[in-house]
N, C-alpha and C positions, 0 to 999 in steps of 0.2 A: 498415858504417861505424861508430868508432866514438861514442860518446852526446856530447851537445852538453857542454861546460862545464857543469854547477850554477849555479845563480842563488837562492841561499839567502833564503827569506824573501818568495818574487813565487810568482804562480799567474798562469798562461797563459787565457787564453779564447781559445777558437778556434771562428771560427761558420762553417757548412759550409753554403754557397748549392749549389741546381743549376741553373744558367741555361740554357732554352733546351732541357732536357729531357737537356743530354748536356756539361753541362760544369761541372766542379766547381769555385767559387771559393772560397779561404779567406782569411779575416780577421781576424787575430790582435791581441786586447790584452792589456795587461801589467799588474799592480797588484801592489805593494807589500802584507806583512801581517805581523803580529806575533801572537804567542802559540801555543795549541798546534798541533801540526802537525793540516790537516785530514783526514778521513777519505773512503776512497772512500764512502760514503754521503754524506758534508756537501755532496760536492765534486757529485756527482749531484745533490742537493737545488740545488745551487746553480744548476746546470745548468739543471734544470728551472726556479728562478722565473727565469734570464733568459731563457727562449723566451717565459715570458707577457711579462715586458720587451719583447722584441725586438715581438714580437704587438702591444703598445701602441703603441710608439715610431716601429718601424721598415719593416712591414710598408705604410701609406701614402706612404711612399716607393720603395717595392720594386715593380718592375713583375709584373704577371700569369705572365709567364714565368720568376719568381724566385721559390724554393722553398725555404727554409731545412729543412733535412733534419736537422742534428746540431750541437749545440753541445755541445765539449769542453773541459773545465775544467779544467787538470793543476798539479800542484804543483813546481814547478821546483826544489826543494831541492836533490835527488838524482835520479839516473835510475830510482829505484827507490820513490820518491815516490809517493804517491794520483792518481789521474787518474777522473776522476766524468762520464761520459755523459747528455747527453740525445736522443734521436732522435724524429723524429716527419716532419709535414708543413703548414707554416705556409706559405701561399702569397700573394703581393704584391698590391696592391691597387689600386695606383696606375694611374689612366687613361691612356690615350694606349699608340701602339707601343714595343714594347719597341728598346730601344737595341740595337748590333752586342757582341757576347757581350763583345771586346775594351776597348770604353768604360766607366768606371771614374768615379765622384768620389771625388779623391783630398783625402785629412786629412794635413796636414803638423803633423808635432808639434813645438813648441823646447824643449830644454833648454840647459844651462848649457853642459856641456861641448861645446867645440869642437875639431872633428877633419877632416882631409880625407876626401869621399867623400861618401856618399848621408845623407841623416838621417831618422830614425824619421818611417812612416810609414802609414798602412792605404790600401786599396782598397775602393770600397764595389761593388756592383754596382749600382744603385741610380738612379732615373731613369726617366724615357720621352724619347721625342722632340719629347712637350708643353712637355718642363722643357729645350730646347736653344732655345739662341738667336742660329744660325747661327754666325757666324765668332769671336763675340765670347763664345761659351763657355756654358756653364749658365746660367740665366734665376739673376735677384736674388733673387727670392722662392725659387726651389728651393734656393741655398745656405743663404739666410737658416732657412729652416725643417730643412733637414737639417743644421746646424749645431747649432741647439737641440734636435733629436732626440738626432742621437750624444752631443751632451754629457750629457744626460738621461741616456741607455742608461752611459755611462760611472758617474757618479754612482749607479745602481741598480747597478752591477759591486762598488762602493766597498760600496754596502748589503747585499749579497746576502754580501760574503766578515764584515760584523758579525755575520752567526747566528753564526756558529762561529768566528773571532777578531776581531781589529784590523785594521782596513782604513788601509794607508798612502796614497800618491798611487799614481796612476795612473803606468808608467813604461815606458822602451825598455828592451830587450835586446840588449846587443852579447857575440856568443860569439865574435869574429874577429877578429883582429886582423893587417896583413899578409898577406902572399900568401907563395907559391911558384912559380914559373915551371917549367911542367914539360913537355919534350918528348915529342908522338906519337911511336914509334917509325916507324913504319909511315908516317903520312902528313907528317912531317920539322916537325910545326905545332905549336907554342907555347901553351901555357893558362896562365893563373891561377888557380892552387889557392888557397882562401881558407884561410889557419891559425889554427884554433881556440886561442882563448886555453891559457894552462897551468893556469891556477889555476881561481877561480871568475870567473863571466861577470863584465860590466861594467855597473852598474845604473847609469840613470840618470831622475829624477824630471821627470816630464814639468810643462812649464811655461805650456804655453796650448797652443791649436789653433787651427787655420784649414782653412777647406776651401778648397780653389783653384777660381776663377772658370771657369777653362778647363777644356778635357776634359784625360783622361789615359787612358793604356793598363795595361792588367796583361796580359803577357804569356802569364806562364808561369802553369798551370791544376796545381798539385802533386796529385798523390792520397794522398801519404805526411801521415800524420797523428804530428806531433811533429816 
């Protein structure tokens, strides 16, 4: 395939759960930066202090069967950009049965721009079935506090990229724009190809969060990293 659009100026975090001992979830943010480009060393440094982040923040809401294994830090400028590793084994802490691998608290982000379709968002894996409360969706206290975590952990993202530059806001990534409709040959069925933009990606400065009361699903488990 080829490499997404460039997004000049944003560095990716990407944190790699293993739920359940067999299923990979990934959770991607986006942050804005200025000044020199970072290096694979900084970008590894960086890596590293947010596992002890994640370790503070987010591990008391991570159930026993959640295991953060890698968090990858990549520089989105170019496709040929710094990308900085952390790997390890940080495992969740939180009491109670772990949720069905699918069950997800999901972070709804607003920005400015309005468009048709889905809007920027993460997946946490995150929860037991202490913190459900039946029909009516995640318990108030479990939003309430995993609210003020992830905003925390974002803010230490904002920290972590000032060693080595300028930390902007936190932000979405659009590489896509449009589709293509393209026929199976073979089984006579219709898809939608998503079309990657022409130029450089489409930044947009994220403007508050919320975490949604109710459950949600994350489907798809990717293994491809980037």
């Amino acid at each position: 395939m080829p490499p997404l659009p460039p997004a000049p100026g944003v560095v990716e975090v990407q944190l790699v759960h293993e739920l359940n001992a067999d299923n990979n979830v990934y959770t991607r943010l986006f942050n804005e930066f200025s000044g020199a480009t970072p290096t694979v060393a900084q970008l590894a440094t960086m890596a590293s202090t947010l596992s002890g982040n994640w370790n503070t923040l987010l591990k008391p809401y991570a159930p026993a069967d959640c295991v953060l294994r890698e968090i990858v830090v990549t520089d989105l400028t170019s496709s040929s950009s710094s990308r900085g590793l952390w790997t390890g084994s940080i495992t969740g802490t939180r009491s109670g049965t772990a949720n069905p691998g699918l069950l997800c608290a999901l972070v709804n982000y607003a920005i400015a721009r309005r468009y048709r379709g889905g809007k920027p968002r993460s997946y946490l894996p995150y929860g037991t079935q202490s913190d459900l409360n039946g029909a009516a969706g995640w318990t108030s206290g479990f939003v309430s506090g995993l609210t003020t975590a992830w905003t925390d952990f974002i803010a230490d993202v904002a920290t972590a990229i000032g060693v080595w530059g300028t930390a902007g806001a936190q932000c979405a990534v659009s590489y896509y724009e449009g589709f293509a409709s393209v026929e199976n040959p073979v089984t006579k069925r219709w898809r939608n190809i998503p079309t990657p933009r022409s130029g450089d990606a489409v930044v947009d400065p994220i403007l508050s969060l919320t975490i949604a009361s109710n459950y949600s699903q994350q489907r798809r488990r990717q293994k491809v990293i980037g």
